[in-house]
DODO-762262 format. One record per atom (N, C-alpha, C): residue in three letters; chain; atom name; y, x, z. Coordinates in steps of 0.05 Angstrom, whole numbers. Each point is the difference from the previous one (the first is absolute). Example, Ala and Ser with C-alpha at 12.3 -4.5 7.8 and 13.67 -1.06 7.14 Angstrom:
// DODO-762262
ATOM:ALA:A:N:-114:264:156
ATOM:ALA:A:CA:24:-18:0
ATOM:ALA:A:C:24:18:0
ATOM:SER:A:N:21:-7:-14
ATOM:SER:A:CA:24:16:1
ATOM:SER:A:C:22:-15:14
***
This chain:
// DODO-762262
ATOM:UNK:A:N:-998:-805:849
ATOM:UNK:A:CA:-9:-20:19
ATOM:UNK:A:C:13:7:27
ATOM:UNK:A:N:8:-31:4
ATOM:UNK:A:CA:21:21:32
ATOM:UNK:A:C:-24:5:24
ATOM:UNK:A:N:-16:-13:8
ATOM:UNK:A:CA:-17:0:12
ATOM:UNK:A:C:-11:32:10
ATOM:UNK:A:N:1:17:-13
ATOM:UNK:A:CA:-7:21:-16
ATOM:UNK:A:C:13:21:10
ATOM:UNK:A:N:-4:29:20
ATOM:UNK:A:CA:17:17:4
ATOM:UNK:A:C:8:16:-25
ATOM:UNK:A:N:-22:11:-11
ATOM:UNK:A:CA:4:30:-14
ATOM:UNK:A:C:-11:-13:-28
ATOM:UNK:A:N:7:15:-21
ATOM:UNK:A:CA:-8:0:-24
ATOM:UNK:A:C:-21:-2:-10
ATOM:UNK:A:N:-15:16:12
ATOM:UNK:A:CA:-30:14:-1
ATOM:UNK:A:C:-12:-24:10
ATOM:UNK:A:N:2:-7:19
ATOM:UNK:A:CA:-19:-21:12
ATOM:UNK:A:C:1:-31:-23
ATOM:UNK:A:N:16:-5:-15
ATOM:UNK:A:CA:5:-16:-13
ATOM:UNK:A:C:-30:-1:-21
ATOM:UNK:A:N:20:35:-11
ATOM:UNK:A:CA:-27:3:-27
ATOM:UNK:A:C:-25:-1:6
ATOM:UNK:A:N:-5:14:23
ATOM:UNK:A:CA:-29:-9:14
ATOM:UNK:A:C:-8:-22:-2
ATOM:UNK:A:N:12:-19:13
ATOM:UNK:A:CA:-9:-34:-1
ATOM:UNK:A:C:-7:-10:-20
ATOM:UNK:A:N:26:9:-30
ATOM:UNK:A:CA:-5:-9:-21
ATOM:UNK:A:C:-19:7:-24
ATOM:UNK:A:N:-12:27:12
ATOM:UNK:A:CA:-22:14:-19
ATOM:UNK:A:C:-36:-12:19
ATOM:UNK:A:N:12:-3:18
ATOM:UNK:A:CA:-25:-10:15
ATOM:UNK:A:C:-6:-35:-15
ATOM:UNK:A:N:19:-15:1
ATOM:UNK:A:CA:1:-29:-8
ATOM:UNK:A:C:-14:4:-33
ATOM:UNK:A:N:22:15:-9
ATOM:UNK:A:CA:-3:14:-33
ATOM:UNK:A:C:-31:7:-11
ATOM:UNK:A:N:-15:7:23
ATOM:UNK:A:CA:-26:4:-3
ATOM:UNK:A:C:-17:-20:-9
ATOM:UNK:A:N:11:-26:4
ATOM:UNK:A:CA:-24:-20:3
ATOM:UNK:A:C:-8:-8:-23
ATOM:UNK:A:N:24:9:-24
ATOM:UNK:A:CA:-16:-9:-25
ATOM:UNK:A:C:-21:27:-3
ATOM:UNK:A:N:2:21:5
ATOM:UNK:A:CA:-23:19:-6
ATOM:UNK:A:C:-27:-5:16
ATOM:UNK:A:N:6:-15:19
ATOM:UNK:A:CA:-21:-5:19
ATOM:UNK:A:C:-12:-22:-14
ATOM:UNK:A:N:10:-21:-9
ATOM:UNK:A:CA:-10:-27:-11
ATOM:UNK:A:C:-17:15:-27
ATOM:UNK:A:N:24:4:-23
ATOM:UNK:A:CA:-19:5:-20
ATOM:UNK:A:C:-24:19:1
ATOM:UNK:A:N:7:10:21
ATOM:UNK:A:CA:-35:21:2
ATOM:UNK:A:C:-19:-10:16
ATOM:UNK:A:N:3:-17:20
ATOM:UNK:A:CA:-25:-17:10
ATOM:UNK:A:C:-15:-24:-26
ATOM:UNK:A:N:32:-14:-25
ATOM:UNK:A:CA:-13:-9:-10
ATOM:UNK:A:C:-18:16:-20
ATOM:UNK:A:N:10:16:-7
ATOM:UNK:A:CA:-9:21:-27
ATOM:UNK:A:C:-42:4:11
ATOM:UNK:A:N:14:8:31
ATOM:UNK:A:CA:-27:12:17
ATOM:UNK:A:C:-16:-28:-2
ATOM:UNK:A:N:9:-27:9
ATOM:UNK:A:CA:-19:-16:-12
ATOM:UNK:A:C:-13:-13:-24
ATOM:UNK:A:N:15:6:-25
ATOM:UNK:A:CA:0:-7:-21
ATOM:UNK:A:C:-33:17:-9
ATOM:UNK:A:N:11:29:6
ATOM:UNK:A:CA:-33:21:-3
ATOM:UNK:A:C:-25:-9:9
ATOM:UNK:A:N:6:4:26
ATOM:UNK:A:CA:-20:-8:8
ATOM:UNK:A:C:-13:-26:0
ATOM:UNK:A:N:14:-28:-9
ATOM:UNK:A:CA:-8:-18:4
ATOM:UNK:A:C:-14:3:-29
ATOM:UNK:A:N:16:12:-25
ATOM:UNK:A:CA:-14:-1:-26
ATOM:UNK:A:C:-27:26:-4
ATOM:UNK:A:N:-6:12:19
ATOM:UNK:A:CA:-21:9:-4
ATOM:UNK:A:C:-16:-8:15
ATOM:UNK:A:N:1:-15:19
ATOM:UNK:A:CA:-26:-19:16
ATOM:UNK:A:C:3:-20:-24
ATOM:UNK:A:N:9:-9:-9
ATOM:UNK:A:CA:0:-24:-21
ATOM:UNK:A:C:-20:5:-18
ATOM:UNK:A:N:5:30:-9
ATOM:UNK:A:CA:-21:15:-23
ATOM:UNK:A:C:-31:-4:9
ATOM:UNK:A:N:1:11:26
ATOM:UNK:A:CA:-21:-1:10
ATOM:UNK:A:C:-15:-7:6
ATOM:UNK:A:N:12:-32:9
ATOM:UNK:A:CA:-14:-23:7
ATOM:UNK:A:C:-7:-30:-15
ATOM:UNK:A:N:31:11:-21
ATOM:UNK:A:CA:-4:-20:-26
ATOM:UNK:A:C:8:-25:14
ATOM:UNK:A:N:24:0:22
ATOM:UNK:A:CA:16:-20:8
ATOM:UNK:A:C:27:2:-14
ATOM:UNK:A:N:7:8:-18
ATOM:UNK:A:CA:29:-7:-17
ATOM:UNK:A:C:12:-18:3
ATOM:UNK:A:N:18:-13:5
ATOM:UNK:A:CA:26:17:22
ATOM:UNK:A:C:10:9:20
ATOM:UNK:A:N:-25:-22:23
ATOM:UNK:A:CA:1:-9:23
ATOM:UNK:A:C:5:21:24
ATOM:UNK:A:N:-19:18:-9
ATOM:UNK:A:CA:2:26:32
ATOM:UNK:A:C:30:17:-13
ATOM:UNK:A:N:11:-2:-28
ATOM:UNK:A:CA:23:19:-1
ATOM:UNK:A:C:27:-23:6
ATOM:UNK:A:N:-7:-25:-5
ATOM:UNK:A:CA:18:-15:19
ATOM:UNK:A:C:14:2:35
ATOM:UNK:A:N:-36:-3:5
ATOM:UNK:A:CA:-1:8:30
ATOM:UNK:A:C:15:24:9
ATOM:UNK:A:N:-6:22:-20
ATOM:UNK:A:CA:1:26:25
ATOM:UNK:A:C:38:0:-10
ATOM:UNK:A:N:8:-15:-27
ATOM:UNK:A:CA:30:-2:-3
ATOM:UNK:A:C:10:-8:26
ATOM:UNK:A:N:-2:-24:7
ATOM:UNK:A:CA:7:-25:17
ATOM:UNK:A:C:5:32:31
ATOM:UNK:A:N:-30:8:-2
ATOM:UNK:A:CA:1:16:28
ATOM:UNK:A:C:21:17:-1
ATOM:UNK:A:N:2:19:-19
ATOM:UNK:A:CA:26:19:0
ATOM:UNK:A:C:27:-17:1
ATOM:UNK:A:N:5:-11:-6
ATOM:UNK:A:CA:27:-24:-1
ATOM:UNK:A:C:9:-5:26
ATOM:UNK:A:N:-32:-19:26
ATOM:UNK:A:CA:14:-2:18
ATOM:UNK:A:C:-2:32:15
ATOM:UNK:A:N:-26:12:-1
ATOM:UNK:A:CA:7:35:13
ATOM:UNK:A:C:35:4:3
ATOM:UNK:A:N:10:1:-24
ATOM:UNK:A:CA:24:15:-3
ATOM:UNK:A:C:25:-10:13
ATOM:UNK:A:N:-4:-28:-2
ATOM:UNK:A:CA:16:-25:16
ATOM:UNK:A:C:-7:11:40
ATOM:UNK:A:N:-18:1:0
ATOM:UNK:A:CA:-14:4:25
ATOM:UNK:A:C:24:28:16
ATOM:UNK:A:N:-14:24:-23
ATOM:UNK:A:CA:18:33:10
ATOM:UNK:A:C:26:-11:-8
ATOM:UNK:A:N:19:-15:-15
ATOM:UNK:A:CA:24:-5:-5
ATOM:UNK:A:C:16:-16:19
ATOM:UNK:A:N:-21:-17:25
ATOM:UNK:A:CA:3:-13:21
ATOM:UNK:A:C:5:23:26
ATOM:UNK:A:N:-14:13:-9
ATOM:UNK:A:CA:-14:18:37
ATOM:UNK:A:C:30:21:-16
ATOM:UNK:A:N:4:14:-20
ATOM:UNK:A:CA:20:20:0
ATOM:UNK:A:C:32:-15:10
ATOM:UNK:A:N:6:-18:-10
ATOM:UNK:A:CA:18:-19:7
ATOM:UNK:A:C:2:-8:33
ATOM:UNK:A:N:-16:-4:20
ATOM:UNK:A:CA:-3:-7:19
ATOM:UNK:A:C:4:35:16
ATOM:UNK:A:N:-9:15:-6
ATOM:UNK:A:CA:8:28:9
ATOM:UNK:A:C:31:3:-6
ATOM:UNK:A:N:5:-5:-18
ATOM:UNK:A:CA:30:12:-7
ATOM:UNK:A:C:21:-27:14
ATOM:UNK:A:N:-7:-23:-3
ATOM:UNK:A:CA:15:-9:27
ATOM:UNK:A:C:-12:8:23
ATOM:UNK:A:N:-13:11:10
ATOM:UNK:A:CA:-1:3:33
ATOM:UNK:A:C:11:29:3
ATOM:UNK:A:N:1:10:-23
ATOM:UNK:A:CA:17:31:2
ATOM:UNK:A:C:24:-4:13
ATOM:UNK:A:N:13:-18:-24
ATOM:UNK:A:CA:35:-21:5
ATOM:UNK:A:C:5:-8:21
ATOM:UNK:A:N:-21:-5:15
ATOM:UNK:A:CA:2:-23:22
ATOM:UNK:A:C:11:31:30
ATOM:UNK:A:N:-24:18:-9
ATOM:UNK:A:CA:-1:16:27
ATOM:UNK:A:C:31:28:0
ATOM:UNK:A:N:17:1:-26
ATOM:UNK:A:CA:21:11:5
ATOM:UNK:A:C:21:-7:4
ATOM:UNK:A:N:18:15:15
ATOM:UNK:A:CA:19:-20:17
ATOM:UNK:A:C:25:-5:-12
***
């Protein structure tokens, strides 16, 4: 990336970005549980493990916004 002084700083960016699928599938995974054991509990099948899906989905979208917005204002502030 020409943008880009040093090497290192590259891989950084791209293991940071690289994260987001570990970040997604574990908010979903994290909703999938918990939504299917309030389900158990309450004898709402499917609906609250829908829900708490839906929540981890945008969560992860959310930290995949705010990490992205840091790493351009990094860009922005070296000269």
């Amino acid at each position: 990336m020409s943008f880009l002084k040093n090497e290192g700083e590259t891989y950084r960016i791209v293991g940071v970005i690289g994260s987001f699928g570990f970040t997604t599938a574990g908010a979903i995974a994290g909703g999938y549980f918990i939504g299917t054991y309030l389900d158990k509990k309450l004898n709402t099948y499917p609906w609250l493990m829908l829900v708490f899906m839906m929540l981890g989905i945008v969560a992860s979208f959310i930290e995949f916004f705010k990490v992205v917005k840091k790493l351009l204002g990094e860009q922005k502030k070296k000269p």
